[in-house]
C-alpha positions in Angstrom: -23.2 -4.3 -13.3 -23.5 -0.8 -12.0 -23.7 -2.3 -8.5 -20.6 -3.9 -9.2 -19.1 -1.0 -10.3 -20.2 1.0 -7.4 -19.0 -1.5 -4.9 -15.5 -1.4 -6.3 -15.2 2.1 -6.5 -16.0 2.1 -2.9 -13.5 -0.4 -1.6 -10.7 1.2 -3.7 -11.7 5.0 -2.0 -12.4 3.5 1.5 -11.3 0.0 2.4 -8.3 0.0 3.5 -5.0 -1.9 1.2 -2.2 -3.5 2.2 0.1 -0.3 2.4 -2.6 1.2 5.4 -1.4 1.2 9.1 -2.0 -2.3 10.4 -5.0 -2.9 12.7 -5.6 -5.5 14.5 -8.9 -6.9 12.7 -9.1 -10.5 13.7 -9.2 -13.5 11.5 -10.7 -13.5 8.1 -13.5 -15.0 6.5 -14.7 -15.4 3.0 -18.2 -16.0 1.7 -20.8 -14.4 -0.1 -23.0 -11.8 1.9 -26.4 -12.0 1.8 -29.5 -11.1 4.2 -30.6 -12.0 7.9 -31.6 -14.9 9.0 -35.2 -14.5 8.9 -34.8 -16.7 12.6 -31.9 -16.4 14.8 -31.5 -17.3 18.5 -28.7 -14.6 18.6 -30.2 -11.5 17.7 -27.6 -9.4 16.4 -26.4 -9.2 12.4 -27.3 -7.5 10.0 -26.0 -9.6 6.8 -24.7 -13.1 6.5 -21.7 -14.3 5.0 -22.1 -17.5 3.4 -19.1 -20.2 2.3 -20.4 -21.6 -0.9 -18.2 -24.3 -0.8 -19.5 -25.8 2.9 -22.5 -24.0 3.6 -20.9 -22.3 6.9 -22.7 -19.2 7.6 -21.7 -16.4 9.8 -22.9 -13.0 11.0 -21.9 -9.7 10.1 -22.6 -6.2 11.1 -20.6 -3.2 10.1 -19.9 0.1 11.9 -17.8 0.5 8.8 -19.0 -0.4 5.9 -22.3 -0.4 3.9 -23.0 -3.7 3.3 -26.2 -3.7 1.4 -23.2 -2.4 -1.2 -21.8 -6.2 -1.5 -24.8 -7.9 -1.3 -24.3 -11.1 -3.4 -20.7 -10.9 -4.0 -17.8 -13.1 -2.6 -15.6 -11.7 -0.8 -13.0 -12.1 2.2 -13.9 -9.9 5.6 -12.4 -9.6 8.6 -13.1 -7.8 11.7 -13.1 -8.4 16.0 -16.1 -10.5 17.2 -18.9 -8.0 18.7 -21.3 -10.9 19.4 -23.2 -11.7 22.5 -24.9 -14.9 21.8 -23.0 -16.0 18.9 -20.3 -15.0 16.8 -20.8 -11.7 14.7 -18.4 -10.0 13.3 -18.0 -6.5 12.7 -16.5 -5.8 9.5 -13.8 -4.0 9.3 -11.8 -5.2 6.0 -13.7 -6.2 2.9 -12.2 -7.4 -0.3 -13.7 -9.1 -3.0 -12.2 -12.5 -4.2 -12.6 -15.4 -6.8 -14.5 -18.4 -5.6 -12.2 -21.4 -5.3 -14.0 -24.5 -3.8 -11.0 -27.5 -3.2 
């Protein structure tokens, strides 16, 4: 709970809302973040996001955002493709979000 608590306190201080100067940020995805791959052709990430509903998973780094912070939580991120092999994104926007499977 206190992680929880931690990790909301930090997105309402320093993730950017709605009302913040638009950036340019890329599309968004949505998933739960957990670790690595413990094997991965591409090298790079430091997290991955994972869409409960279809088992996608993608890469994420941040030069932005403490992820270890929303470890286990769903959430929507978006942020411009920094991969080389394969796509990672760097995560610029994070914002939690209710798990909706259709």
């Amino acid at each position: 709970m206190k992680r929880i608590s931690l990790a909301m306190l930090f997105l309402a201080v320093v993730v950017p809302g709605p009302s913040s100067r638009a950036v340019a940020t890329g599309p968004q995805h949505t998933g739960i973040i957990g670790p690595p791959p413990e094997v991965s052709i591409c090298g790079q990430g430091t997290h991955t996001l994972t869409d409960p509903c279809t088992g996608a998973k993608t890469l994420l780094v941040s030069s932005h955002l403490d992820l270890d912070l929303f470890m286990g939580l769903h959430v929507r991120v978006s942020g411009r493709d920094a991969g080389i092999e394969c796509r990672v994104i760097d995560v610029r926007r994070l914002r939690p979000v209710v798990e909706r499977c259709n």
